[in-house]
Structure formats: C-alpha cells, structure tokens
Kinemage of the C-alpha trace (Angstrom):
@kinemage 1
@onewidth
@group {chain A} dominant
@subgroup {mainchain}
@vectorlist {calphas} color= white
{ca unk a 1} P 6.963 -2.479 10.733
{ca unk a 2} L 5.944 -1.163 7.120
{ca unk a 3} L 9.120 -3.637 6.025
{ca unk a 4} L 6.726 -6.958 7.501
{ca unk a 5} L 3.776 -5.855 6.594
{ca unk a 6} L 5.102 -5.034 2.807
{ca unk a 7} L 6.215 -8.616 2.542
{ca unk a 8} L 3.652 -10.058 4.399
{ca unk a 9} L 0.994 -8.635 1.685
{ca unk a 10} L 2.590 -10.143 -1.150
{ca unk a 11} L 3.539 -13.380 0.259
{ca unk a 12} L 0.443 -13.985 1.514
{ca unk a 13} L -1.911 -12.775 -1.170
{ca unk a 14} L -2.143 -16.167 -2.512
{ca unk a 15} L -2.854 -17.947 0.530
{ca unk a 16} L -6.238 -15.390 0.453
{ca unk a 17} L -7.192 -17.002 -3.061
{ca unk a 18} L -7.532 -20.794 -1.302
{ca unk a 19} L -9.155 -19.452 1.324
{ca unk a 20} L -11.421 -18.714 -0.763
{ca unk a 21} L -12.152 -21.396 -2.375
{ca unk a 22} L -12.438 -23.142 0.503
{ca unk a 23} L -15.693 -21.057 1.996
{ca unk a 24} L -17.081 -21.407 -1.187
{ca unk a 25} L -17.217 -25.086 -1.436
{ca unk a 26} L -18.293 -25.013 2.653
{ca unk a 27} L -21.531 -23.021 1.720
{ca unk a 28} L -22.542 -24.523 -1.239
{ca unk a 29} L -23.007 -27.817 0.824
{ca unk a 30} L -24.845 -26.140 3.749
{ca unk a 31} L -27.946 -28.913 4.908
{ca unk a 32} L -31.141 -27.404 5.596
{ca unk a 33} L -30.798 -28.247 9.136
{ca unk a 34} L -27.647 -25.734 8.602
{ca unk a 35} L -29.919 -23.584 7.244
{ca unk a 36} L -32.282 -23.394 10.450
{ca unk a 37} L -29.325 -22.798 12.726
{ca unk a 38} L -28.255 -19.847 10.675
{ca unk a 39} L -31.602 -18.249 10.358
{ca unk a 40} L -31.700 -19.191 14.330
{ca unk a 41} L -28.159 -17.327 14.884
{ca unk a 42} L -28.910 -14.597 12.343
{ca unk a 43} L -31.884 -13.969 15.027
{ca unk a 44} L -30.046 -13.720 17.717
{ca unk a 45} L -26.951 -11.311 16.464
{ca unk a 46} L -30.319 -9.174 15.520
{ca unk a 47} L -31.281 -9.201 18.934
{ca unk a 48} L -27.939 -8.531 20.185
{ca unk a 49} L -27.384 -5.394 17.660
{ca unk a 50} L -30.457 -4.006 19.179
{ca unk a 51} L -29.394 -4.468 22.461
{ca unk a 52} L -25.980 -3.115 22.107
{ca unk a 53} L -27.419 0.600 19.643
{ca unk a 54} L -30.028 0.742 23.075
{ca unk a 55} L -27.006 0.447 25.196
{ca unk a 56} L -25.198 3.204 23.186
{ca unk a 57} L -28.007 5.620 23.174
{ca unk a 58} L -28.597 5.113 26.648
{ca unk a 59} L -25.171 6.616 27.359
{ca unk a 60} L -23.384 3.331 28.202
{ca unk a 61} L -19.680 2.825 26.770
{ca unk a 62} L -19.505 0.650 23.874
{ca unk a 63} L -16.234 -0.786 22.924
{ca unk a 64} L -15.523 -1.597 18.975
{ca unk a 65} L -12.854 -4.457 18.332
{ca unk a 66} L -10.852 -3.158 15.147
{ca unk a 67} L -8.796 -6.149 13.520
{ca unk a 68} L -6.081 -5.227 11.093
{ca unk a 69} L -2.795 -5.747 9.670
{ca unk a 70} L -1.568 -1.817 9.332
{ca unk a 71} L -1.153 0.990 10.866
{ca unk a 72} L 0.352 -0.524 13.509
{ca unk a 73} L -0.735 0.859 17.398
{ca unk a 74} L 1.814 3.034 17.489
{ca unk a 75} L 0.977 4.903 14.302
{ca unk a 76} L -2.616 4.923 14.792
{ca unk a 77} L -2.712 5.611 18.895
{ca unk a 78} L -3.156 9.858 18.141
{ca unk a 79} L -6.331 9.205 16.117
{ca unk a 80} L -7.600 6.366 18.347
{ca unk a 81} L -7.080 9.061 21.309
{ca unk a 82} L -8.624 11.738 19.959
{ca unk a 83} L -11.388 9.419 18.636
{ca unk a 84} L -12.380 8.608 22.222
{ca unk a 85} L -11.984 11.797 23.657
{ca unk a 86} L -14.464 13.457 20.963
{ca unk a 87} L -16.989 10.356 21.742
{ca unk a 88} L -16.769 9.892 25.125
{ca unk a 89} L -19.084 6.690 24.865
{ca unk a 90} L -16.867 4.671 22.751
{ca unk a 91} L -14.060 3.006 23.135
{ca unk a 92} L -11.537 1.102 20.494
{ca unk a 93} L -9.823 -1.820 21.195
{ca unk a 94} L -7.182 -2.164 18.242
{ca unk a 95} L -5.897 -5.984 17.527
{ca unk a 96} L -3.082 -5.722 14.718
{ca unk a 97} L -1.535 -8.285 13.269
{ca unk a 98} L 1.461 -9.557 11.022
{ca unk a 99} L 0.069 -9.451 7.331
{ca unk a 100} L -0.016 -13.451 6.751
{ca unk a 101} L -1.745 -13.987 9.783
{ca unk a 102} L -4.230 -11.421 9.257
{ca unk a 103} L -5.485 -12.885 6.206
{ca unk a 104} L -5.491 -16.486 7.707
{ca unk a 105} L -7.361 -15.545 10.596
{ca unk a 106} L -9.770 -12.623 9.384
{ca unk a 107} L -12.186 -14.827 7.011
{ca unk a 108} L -12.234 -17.761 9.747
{ca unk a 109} L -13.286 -15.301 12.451
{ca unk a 110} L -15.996 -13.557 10.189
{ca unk a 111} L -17.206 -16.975 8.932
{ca unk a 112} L -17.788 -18.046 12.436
{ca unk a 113} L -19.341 -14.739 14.157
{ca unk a 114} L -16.195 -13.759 15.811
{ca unk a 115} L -17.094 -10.647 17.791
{ca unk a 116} L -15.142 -7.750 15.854
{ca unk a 117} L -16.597 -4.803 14.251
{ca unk a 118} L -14.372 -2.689 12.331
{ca unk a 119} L -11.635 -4.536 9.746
{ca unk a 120} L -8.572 -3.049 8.024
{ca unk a 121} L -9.062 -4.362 4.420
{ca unk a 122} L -6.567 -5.244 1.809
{ca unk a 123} L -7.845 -3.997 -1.446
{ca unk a 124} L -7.060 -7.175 -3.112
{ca unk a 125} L -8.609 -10.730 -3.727
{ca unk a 126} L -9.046 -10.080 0.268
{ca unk a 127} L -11.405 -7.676 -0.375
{ca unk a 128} L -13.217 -9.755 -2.787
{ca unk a 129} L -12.704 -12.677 -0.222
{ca unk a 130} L -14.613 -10.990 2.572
{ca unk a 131} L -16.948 -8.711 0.779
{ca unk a 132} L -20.060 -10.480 1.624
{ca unk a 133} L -19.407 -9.995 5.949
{ca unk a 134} L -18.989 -6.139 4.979
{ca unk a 135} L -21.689 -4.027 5.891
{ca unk a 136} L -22.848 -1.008 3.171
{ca unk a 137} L -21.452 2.415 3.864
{ca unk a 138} L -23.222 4.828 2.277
{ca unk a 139} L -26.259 4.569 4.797
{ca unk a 140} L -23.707 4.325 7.706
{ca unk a 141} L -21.644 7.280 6.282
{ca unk a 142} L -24.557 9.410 5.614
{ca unk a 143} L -25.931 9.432 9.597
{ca unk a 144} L -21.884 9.665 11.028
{ca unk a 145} L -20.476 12.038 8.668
{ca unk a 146} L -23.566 13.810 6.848
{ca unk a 147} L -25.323 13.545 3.307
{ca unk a 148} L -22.559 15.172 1.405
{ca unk a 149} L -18.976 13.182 3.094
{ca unk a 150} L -18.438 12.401 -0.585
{ca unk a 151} L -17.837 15.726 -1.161
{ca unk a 152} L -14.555 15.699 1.007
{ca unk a 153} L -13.495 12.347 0.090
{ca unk a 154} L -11.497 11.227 -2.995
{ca unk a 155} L -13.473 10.400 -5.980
{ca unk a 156} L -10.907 8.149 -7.515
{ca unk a 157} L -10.327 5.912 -4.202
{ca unk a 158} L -14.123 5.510 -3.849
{ca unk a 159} L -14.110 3.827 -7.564
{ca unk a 160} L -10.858 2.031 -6.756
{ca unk a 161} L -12.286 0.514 -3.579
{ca unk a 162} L -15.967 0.042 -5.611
{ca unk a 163} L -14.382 -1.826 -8.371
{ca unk a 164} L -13.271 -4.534 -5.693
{ca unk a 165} L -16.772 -5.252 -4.215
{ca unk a 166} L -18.969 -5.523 -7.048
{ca unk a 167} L -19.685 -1.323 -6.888
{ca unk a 168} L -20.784 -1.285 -3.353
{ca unk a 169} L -19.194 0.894 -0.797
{ca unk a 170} L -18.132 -1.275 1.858
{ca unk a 171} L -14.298 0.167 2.653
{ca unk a 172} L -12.960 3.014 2.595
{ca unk a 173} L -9.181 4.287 2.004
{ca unk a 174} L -6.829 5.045 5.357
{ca unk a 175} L -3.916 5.413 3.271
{ca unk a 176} L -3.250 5.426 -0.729
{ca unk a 177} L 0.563 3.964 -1.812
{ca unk a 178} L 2.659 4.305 -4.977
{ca unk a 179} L 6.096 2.678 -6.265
{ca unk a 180} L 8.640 3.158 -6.797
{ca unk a 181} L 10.230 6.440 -5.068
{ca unk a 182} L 13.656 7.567 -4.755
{ca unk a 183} L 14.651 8.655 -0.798
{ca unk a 184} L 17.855 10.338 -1.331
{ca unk a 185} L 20.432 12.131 1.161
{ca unk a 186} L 20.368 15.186 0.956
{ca unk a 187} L 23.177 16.284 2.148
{ca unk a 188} L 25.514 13.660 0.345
{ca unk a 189} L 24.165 15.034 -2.801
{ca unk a 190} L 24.987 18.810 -1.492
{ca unk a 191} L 28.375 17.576 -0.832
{ca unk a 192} L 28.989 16.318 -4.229
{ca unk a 193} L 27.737 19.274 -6.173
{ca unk a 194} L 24.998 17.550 -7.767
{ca unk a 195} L 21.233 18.454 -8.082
{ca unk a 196} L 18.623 15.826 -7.808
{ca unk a 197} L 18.555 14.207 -11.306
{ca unk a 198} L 15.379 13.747 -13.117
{ca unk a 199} L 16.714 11.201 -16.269
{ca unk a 200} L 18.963 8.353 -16.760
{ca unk a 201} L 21.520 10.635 -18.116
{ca unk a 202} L 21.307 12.930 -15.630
{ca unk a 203} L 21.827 10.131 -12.750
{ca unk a 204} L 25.017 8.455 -14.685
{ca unk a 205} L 26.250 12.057 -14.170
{ca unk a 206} L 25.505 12.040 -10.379
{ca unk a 207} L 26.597 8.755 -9.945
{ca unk a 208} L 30.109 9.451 -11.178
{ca unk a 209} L 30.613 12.487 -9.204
{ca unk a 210} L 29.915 10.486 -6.054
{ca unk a 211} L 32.427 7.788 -6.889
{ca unk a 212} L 34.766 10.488 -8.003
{ca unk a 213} L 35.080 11.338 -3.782
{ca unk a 214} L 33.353 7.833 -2.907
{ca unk a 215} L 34.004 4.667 -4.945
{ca unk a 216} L 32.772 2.742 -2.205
{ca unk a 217} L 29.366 4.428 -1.420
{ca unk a 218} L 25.852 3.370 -3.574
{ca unk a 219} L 24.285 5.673 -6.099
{ca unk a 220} L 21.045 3.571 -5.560
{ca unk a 221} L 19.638 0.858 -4.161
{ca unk a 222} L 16.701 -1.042 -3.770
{ca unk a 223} L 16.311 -4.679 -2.373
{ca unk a 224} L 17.517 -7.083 -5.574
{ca unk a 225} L 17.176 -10.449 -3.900
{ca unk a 226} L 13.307 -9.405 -3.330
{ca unk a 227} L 12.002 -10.971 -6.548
{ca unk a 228} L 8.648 -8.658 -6.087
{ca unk a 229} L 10.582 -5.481 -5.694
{ca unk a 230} L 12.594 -6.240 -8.699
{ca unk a 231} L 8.924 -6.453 -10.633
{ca unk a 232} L 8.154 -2.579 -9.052
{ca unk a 233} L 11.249 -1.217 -10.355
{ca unk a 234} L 10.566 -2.503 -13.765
{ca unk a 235} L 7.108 -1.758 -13.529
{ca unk a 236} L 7.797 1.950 -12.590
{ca unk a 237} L 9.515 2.216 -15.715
{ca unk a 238} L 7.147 0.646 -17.576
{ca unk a 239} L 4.495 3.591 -16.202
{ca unk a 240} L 6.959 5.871 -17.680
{ca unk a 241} L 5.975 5.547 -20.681
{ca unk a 242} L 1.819 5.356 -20.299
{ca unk a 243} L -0.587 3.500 -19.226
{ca unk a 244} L 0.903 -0.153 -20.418
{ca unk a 245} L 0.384 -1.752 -17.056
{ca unk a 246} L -3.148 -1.012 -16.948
{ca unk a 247} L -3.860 -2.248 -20.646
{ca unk a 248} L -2.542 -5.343 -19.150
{ca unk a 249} L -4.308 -5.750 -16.274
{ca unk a 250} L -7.895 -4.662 -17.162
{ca unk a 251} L -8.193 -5.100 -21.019
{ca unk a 252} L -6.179 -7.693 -22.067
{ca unk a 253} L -3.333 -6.641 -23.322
{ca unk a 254} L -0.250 -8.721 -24.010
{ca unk a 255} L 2.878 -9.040 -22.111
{ca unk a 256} L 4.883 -10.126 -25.495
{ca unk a 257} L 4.726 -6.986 -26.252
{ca unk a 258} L 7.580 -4.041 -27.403
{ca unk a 259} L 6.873 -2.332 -24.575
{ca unk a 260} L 7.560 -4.497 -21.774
{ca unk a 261} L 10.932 -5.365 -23.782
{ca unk a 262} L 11.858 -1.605 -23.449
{ca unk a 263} L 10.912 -1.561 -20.096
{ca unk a 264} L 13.502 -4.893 -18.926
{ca unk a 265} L 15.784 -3.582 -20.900
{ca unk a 266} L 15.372 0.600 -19.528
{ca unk a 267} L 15.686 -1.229 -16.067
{ca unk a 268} L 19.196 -3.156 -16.862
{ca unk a 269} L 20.598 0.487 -18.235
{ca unk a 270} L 20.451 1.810 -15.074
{ca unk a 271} L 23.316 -1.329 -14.591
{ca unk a 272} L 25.287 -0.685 -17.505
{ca unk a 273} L 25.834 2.451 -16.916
{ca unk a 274} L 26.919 1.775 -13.497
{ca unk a 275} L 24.770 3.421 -11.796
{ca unk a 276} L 23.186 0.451 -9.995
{ca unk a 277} L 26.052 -2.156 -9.840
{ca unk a 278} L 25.209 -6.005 -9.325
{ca unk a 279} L 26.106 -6.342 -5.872
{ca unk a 280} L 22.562 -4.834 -5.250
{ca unk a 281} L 20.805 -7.245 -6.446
{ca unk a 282} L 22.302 -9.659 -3.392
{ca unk a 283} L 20.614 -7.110 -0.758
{ca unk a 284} L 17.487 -7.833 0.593
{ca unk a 285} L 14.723 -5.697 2.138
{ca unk a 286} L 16.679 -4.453 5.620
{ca unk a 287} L 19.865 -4.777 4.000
{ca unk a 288} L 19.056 -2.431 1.452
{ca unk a 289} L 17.335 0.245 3.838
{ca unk a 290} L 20.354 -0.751 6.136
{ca unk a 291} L 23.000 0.794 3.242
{ca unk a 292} L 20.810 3.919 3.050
{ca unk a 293} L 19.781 4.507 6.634
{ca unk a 294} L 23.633 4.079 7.485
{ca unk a 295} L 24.885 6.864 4.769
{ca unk a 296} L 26.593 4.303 2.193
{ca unk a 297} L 24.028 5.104 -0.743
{ca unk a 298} L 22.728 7.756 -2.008
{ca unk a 299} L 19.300 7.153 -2.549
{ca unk a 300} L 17.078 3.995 -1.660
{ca unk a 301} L 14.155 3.149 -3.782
{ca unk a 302} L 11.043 1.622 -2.432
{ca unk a 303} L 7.163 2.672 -2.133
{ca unk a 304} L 6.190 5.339 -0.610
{ca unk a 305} L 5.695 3.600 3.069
{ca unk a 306} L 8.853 4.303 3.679
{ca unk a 307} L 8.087 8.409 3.509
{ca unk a 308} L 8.758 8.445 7.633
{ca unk a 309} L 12.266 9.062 6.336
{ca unk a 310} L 11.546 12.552 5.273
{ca unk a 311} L 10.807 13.698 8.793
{ca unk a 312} L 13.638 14.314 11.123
{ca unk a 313} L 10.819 13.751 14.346
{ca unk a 314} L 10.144 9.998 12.728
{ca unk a 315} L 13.371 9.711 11.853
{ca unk a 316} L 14.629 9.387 14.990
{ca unk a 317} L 12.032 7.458 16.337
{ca unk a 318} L 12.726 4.656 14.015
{ca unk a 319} L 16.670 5.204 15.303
{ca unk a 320} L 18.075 6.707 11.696
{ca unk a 321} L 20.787 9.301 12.089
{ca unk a 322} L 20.165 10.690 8.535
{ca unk a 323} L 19.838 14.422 8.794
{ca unk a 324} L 18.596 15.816 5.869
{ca unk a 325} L 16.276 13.398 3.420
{ca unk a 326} L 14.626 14.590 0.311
{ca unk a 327} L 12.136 12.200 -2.459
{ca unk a 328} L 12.641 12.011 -6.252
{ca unk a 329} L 10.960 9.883 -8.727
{ca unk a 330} L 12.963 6.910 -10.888
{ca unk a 331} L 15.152 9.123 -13.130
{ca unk a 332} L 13.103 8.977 -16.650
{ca unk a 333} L 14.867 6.109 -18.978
{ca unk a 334} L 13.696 7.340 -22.485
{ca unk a 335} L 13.044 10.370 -24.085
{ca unk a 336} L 9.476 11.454 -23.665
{ca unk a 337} L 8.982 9.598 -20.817
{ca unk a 338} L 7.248 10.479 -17.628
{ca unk a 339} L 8.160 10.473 -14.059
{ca unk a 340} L 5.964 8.640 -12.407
{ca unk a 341} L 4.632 5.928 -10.062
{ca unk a 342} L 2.289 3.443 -10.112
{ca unk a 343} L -0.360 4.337 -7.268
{ca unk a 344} L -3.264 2.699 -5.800
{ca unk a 345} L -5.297 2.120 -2.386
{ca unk a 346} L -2.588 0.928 0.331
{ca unk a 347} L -4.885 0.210 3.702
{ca unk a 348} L -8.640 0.212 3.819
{ca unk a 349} L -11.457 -0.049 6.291
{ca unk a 350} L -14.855 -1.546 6.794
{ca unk a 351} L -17.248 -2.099 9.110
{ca unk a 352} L -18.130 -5.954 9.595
{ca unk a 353} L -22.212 -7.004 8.761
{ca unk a 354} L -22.675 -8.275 11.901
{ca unk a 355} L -21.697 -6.091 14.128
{ca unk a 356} L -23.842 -5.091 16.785
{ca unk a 357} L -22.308 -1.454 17.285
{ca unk a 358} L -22.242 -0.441 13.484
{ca unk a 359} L -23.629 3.538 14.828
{ca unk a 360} L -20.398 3.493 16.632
{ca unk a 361} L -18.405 1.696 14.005
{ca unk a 362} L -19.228 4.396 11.579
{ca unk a 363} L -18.440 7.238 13.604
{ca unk a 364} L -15.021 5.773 14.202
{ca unk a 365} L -14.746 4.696 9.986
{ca unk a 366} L -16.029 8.171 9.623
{ca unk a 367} L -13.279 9.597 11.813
{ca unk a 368} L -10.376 7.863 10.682
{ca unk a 369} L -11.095 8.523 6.438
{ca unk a 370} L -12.966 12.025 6.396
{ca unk a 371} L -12.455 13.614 9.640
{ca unk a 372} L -9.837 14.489 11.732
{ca unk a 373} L -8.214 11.612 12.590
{ca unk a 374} L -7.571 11.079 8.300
{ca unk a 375} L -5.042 14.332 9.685
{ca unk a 376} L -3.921 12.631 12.011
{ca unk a 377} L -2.821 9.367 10.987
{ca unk a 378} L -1.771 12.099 8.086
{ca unk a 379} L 1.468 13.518 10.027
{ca unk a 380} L 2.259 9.551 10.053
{ca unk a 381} L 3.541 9.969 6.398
{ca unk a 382} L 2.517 6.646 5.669
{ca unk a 383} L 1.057 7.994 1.815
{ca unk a 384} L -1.887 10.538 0.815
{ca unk a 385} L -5.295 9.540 2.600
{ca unk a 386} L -8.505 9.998 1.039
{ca unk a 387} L -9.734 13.080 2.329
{ca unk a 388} L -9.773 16.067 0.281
{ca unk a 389} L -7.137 18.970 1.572
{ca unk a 390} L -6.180 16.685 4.365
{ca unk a 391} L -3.450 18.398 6.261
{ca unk a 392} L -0.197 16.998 6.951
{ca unk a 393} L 1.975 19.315 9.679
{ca unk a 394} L 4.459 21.293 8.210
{ca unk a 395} L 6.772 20.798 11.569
{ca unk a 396} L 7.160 17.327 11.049
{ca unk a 397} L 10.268 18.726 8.369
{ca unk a 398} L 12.636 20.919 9.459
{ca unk a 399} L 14.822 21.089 5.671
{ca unk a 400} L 13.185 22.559 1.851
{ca unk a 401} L 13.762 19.212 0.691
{ca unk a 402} L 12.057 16.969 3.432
{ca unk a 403} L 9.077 19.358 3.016
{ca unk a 404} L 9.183 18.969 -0.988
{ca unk a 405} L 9.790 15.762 -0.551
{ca unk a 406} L 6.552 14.436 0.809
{ca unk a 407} L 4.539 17.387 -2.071
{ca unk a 408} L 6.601 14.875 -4.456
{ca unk a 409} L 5.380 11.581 -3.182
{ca unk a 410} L 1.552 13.144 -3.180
{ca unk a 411} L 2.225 14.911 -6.386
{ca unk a 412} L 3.362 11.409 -8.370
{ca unk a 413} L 0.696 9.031 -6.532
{ca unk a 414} L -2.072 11.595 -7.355
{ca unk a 415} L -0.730 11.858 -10.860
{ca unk a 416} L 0.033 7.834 -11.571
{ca unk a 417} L -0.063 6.493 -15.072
{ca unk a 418} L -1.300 3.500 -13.976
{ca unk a 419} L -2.492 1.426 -10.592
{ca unk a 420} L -0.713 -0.716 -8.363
{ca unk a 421} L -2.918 -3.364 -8.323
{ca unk a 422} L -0.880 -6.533 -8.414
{ca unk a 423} L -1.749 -10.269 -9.461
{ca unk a 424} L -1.313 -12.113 -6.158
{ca unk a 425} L 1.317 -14.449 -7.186
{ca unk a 426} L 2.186 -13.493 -10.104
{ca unk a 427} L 4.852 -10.850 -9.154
{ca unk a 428} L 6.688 -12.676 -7.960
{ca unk a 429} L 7.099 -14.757 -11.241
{ca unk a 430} L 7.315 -11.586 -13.048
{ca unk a 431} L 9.961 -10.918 -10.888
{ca unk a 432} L 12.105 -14.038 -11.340
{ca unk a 433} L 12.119 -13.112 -15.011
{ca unk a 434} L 13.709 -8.993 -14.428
{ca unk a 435} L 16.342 -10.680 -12.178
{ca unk a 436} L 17.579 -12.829 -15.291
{ca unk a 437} L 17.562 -9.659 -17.508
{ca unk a 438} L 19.199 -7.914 -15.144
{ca unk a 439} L 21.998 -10.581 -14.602
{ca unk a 440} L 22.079 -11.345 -18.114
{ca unk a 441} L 21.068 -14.784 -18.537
{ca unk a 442} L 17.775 -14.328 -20.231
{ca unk a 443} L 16.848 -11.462 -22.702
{ca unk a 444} L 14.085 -9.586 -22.464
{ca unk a 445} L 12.464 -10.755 -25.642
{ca unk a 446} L 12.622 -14.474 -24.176
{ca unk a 447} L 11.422 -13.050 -20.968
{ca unk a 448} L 8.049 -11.817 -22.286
{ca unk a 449} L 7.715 -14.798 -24.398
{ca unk a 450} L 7.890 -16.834 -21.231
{ca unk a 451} L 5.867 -14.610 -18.511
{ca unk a 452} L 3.097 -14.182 -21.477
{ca unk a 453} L 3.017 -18.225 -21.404
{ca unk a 454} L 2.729 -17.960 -17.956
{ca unk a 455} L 0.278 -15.221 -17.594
{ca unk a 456} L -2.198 -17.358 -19.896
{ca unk a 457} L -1.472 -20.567 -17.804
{ca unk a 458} L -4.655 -20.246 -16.176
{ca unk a 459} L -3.192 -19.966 -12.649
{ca unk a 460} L -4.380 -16.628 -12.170
C-alpha cells in the first residue's frame, strides 16, 4: 500500500500544479451574478454549520467524512475505534484513495462544496493548492486539545507545515518520513560474521564476505529503474555531507556545484566497488522489495515507510517470512561525513473551511496528532508522528535489532541535515541524470551542467 501511494505522490505532484492554475484562472473571472450565488451559498453552509454544532451538543451522532490518500483503513482502523469509543457522539467515515486520484478529486470536491470535513494533506504544492478551503487550527486546537497542545507537539513540524500555508496553522503532521534507510537481515549478516557497517569501506568489506558463501545473493538494493528513487539515494549522500540540499532549495544555491559532483560520483562508488552491481538498476519498486523480502539481498534501501519490516507482528501481516530485520543508515561515502537522512512531514491533516462539524473535526484532528490515537497509528511504524514522547509498543519487536532499528529510523529523521521537500517534477529529471552517472554514459560534471540548465528553465 505504502509502495502506491509512494509513487502515486511523485507522479502525481505535477498534475496538482495545473490544477492549480486552473482554479485560479476560474475565480478571477467570477461575474457578479457569481458573486451573489456565493454570498447566497456561503449563507446557507452558515446555516447548516449551526444546525449541525446544535445537533452535536444536543447529543445527536454526527458523522465526519475524512478524505485521504494514506494511512490506509487498515492502518488507521485502531485510532478510528478508539476515537469513537472515547466520543460516543461521533462517528468517522474514512474515504481513502490511490495518491493520483486523491489529488484530482480533492480540489474539485472542495471547490464545489463537496460534503467532507477532515482532509489528509500532502505537504506539497497540494498544500499550497488547497490552503484557502482549510480552516485555522489554533482556535480549533485550543477548545479540543487545551491552550497549551503546542507544548506536546513538535516544534519543527508545526514550522514545516506553516511554511506551506503562508504561516497559518491549517494541518497538522500524522506521520514525519526520511530517505534513504537501509532494512537489512539480520540474520544473514549474523551468518556471515559481519557487523552492520557504518562507511563505504566498511560495506565493500561486508559485501565480500557475503559473496565469499553467496555470489548469487545482493549486498543492497534499492529500485534502479525508479528514476525518483535513484535521485533519494544520491540525495542521501549528498545530506552526508551538510546541508547542500537545503542551500538549494530555499536560498538559491547552484546545482553546478563541487558538491553535487561528489555526491554522483560517492553514489557510483558504491558500484565500483561492487557492492551494488548494475543489475539493480533494472529492478523496480516490488522487484526490489521482492529480492529482500525473499532473502536474496542483504539489505533494501528505501524511506522509512517501509519500517513495518522491523516488526515480526507486521511482518507477517504483509506475508514476509523474514525473521529477524534490523535499520542502518547509507554507509558514509567520505571521510567526515555524516549518516544521515533527509526528513520531512510525510502525511498531514486538516480540517476543511466549510465544514459544518469543525467541534467534532477537531476533536478527531486533535486525537489523531496529540492524543492517543498519534500512539496508536504510532505502533503502525509508518515514521515518527508529531507528538512529543509518543509511544510506540515495545512488543511489536521481538529481536535487539528490530527494536534498535526503529530508535535508528527516529534517531536519523529527528537529526536530518536537510528536508525532503521535493520539486514536483523535477526528481524525476534529476533522476534521469544519476542513472547516466551510474551507467556511465554521462559524467557527473556534465550532469550538473545540464540539471542546473534545467533547474533555471523556468518550469518549476
């Protein structure tokens, strides 16, 4: 499920951008007759809200229709059920959907009055898209949760999420991610002697011990036809050495630059000294889980969605016979370099302007991000939420490492050099561009020279 809605996000992210656009240029051409009928329907939904809080304080059940893309019903059904039971008056009908369609259909629905009430949110230009049909938090925070529910909710996801609509707080973090992260058996890497290696060097090491007693297994793999996971891996070792990414993103920096060079080129040593070979870069998401999940590779880098595979319980619900899984960051390429990830918000929530049930809407947002249902959703290992000393259940691992494991994940997202807040289409393109260092037909000073071209094309 994580796998879809992964891919979804980044193949539809720039679908969201014309969307845009497009309700732009719809209300700057409104009539005034268009004008009545709005302040006419604005009336009414006023009406209605009334209507519906009476309802709710009069003891009748109110049901709140929460749209998203992720968690899916399964992963959120424990914190929807408790929800209910500790608000006996409300009721939550959850609609998911596959990422693409979600951002298709979202914007329409708002734009036209759609009844729904509570949104997942992608913090991205969907967040900017739909900012404007969010309602303001803090108000609706401060009666569900109490004055101080900043206090035991993360400072740095509240800017994160701030930064995206214009430093209002109108979502709120389920889940925070970061890329890239090593899954690795545990077991295999008993077998062959090895501990879990923390540089380059260390890993060429590891990777010929395990072809010493199994030439055909993987030392690593990640999904090398996927042109945007290509772009995290190089990315990740970017972060290794600072804060590049972000100098890029925010301030202007250059992507001609020597330190994008040394990180296409710290990437492609993790090839030449065959520890990744080039067969890998055929596989594509659910071939590469696939290898791991079936015990042909040592350890399978992605983001840290995939931390279900550290629990035996979730293991075996998602039908992987692995029995012992432990997490490791991308083996540091150069000296001085940091393990790391890039981390940022992963899955949001917000509670729609409109909505005639926003008491009840808050109690549920306030639920889900700073009470116990952020626990919850928590034992899902989906990433870190945004509540302070949220609890995660220590009998969801049954080995050291699983248990370390998911500290390591939380330790290197709360300790990122730098976010992972992509340029909706442009990944991809960045993407393109590692693949041809990696399989040698460009070099990674033409590659910069070209993607800096690009970046400054205006298309983004």
């Amino acid at each position: 499920m994580k796998q879809k809605r992964a891919m979804g996000y980044l193949a539809a992210a720039a679908l969201t951008i014309g969307l845009l656009s497009g309700c732009g240029s719809s209300d700057s051409q409104k009539t005034t007759t268009d004008a009545k009928d709005d302040a006419k329907q604005s009336e009414t939904q006023a009406a209605d809200a009334d209507s519906t809080q009476a309802a709710a304080a009069d003891g009748e059940e109110v049901t709140l229709e929460y749209w998203t893309w992720f968690p899916s019903n399964d992963q959120a059904a424990e914190a929807i059920s408790a929800f209910e039971a500790a608000n006996p008056g409300i009721k939550v009908n959850m609609t998911v959907m596959e990422s693409k369609a979600f951002q298709e259909k979202v914007p329409l629905a708002l734009s036209t009055g759609e009844e729904i009430d509570v949104i997942g949110v992608q913090p991205s230009a969907f967040a900017e898209q739909v900012q404007d049909y969010l309602a303001d938090l803090e108000p609706l925070m401060e009666t569900a949760a109490g004055a101080d529910w900043k206090n035991n909710y993360s400072e740095s996801a509240l800017k994160q999420a701030n930064s995206l609509t214009n430093e209002q707080t109108k979502m709120l973090v389920l889940v925070n991610s970061g890329s890239m992260i090593g899954y690795y058996n545990a077991d295999l890497l008993k077998e062959i002697g090895c501990e879990v290696p923390a540089t380059l060097e260390e890993y060429k090491a590891v990777a010929e011990k395990l072809h010493e007693k199994y030439p055909e297994k993987y030392a690593g793999v990640f999904a090398g036809k996927e042109a945007w996971i290509c772009d995290e891996m190089m990315l990740t070792v970017l972060g290794q050495q600072g804060d590049t990414y972000n100098q890029w993103r925010y301030n202007g920096a250059e992507i001609d630059s020597p330190e994008y060079i040394s990180a296409l080129n710290g990437l492609k040593k993790f090839f030449d000294e065959g520890i990744f070979t080039q067969d890998i870069m055929d596989l594509d998401y659910a071939s590469a889980s696939e290898e791991f999940s079936n015990g042909d590779a040592l350890v399978y880098f992605m983001g840290s969605w995939e931390s279900p595979l550290l629990s035996p319980k979730l293991r075996e619900q998602n039908g992987i016979g692995l029995s012992n899984v432990g997490a490791m960051a991308l083996p540091v390429v150069e000296d001085g370099g940091k393990a790391t990830v890039r981390g940022y918000l992963d899955c949001c929530i917000g509670i729609v302007e409109d909505s005639a049930k926003k008491d009840a809407a808050a109690k549920f947002v306030a639920f889900m991000t700073v009470g116990e249902g952020a626990d919850i959703l928590s034992n899902q290992l989906l990433g870190p939420s945004g509540k302070k000393e949220c609890k995660t259940d220590d009998s969801l691992f049954t080995s050291q490492e699983e248990k370390a494991g998911w500290e390591t994940v939380c330790d290197l997202i709360g300790n990122a050099t730098a976010d992972r807040n992509n340029v909706s289409g442009y990944s991809d393109i960045e993407g393109a561009e590692v693949q041809s260092v990696i399989n040698g037909t460009k070099t990674a000073e033409d590659v910069v020279k070209s993607l800096q071209t690009e970046w400054m094309s205006g298309k983004y």
